[in-house]
C-alpha positions as CSV (number, residue, x, y, z in Angstrom):
1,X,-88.7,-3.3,-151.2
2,X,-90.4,-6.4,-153.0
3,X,-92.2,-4.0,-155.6
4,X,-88.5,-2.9,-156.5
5,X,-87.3,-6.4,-156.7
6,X,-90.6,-7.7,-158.5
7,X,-89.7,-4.4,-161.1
8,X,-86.2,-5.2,-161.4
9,X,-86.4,-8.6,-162.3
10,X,-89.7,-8.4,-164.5
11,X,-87.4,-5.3,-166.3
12,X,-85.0,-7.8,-167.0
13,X,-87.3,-10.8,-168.4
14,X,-88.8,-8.1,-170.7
15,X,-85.1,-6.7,-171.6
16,X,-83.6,-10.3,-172.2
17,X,-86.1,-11.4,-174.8
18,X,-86.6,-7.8,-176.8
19,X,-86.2,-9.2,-180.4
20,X,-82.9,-7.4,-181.4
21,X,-82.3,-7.8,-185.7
22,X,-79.1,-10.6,-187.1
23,X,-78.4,-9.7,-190.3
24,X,-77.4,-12.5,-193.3
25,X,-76.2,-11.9,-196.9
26,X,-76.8,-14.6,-199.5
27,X,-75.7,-14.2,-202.8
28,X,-75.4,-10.5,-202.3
29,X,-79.2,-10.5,-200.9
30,X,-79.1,-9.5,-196.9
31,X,-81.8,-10.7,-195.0
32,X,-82.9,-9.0,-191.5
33,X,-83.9,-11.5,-188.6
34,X,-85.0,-10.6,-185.3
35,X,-84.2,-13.3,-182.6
36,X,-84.2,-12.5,-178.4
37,X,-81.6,-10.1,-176.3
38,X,-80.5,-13.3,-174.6
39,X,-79.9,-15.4,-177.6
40,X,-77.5,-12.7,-179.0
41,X,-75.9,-12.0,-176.0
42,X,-75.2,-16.2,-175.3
43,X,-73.9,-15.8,-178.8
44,X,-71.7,-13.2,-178.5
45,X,-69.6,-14.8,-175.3
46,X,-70.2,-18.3,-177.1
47,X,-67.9,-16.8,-180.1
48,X,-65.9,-15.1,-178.0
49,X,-64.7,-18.5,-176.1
50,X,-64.1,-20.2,-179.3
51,X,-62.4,-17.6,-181.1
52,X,-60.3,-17.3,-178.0
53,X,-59.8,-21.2,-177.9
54,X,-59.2,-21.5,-181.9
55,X,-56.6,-19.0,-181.4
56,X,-54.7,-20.1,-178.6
57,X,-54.7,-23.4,-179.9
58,X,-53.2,-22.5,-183.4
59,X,-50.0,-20.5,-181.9
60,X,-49.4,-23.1,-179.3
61,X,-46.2,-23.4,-178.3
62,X,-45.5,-20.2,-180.2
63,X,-42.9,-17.7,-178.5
64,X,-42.7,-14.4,-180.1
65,X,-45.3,-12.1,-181.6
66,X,-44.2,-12.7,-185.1
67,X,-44.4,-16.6,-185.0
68,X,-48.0,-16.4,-183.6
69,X,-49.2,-14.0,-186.5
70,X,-47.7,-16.5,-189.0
71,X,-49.1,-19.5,-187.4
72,X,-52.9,-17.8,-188.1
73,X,-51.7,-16.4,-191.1
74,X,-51.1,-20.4,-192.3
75,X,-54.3,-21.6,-190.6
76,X,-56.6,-19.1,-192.7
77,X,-55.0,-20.0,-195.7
78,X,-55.4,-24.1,-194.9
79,X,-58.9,-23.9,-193.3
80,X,-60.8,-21.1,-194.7
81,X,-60.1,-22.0,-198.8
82,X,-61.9,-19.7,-201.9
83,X,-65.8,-20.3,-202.1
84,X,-66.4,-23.5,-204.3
85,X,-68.0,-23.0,-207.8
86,X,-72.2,-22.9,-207.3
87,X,-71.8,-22.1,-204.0
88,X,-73.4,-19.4,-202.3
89,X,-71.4,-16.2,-201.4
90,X,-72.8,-16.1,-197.7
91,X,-72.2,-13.7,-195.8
92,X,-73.2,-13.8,-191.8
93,X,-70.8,-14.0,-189.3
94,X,-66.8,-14.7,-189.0
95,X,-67.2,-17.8,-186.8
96,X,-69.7,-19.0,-189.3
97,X,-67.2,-18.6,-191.9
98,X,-64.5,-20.9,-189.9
99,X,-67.0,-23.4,-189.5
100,X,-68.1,-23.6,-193.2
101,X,-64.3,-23.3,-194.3
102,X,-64.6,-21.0,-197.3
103,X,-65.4,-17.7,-197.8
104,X,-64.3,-14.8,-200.0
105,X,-60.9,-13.0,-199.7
106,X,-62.4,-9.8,-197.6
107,X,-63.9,-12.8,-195.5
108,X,-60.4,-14.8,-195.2
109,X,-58.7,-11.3,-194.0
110,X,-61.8,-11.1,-191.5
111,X,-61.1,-14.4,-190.3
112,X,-56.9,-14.2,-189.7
113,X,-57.5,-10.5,-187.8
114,X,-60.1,-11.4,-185.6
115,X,-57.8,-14.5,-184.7
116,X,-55.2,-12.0,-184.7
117,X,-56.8,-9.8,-182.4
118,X,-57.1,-12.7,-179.6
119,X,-55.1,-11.5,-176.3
120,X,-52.2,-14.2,-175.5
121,X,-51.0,-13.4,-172.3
């Protein structure tokens, strides 16, 4: 019984930090990164969260379907604006891109569905 517990929880140490690869663009150049299991996965419900928050924080007080879509739809075009002149085009992931507060136009689009895409119930 111990041997299986010792097992189980050594499996998941070893599981938790196998290097998984992140992937960033720069000027059209991707790099590949390798960081732990865990790190992605915190990441992943960390974004979650504050897409979730973001979201539910733009349509506030918003009723129907239509007025929420056009509440994000005006938030993207305030907060994430065109990529400033000599600025890198980078390209990593969509919270990222709300934090920065520019990005291209395939990146604003990626930024108003994913807030789209938030459940509000």
């Amino acid at each position: 019984m111990y041997v299986a517990v010792i097992l189980v929880a050594v499996s998941i140490v070893v599981l938790a930090f196998w290097p998984l690869p992140t992937y960033q663009g720069i000027d059209h150049k991707v790099t590949r990164h390798t960081i732990p299991a865990y790190v992605k996965a915190m990441e992943f419900v960390t974004r979650h969260w504050r897409y979730r928050d973001l979201a539910h924080r733009i349509v506030d007080g918003r009723e129907t379907s239509d007025d929420r879509v056009r509440a994000i739809y005006e938030w993207t075009r305030q907060h994430i604006r065109p990529i400033p002149a000599n600025f890198p085009a980078v390209d990593d992931h969509i919270w990222h891109i709300i934090v920065r507060g520019y990005g291209s136009a395939d990146q604003q689009a990626d930024v108003f569905t994913t807030l789209c895409g938030v459940p509000f119930f």
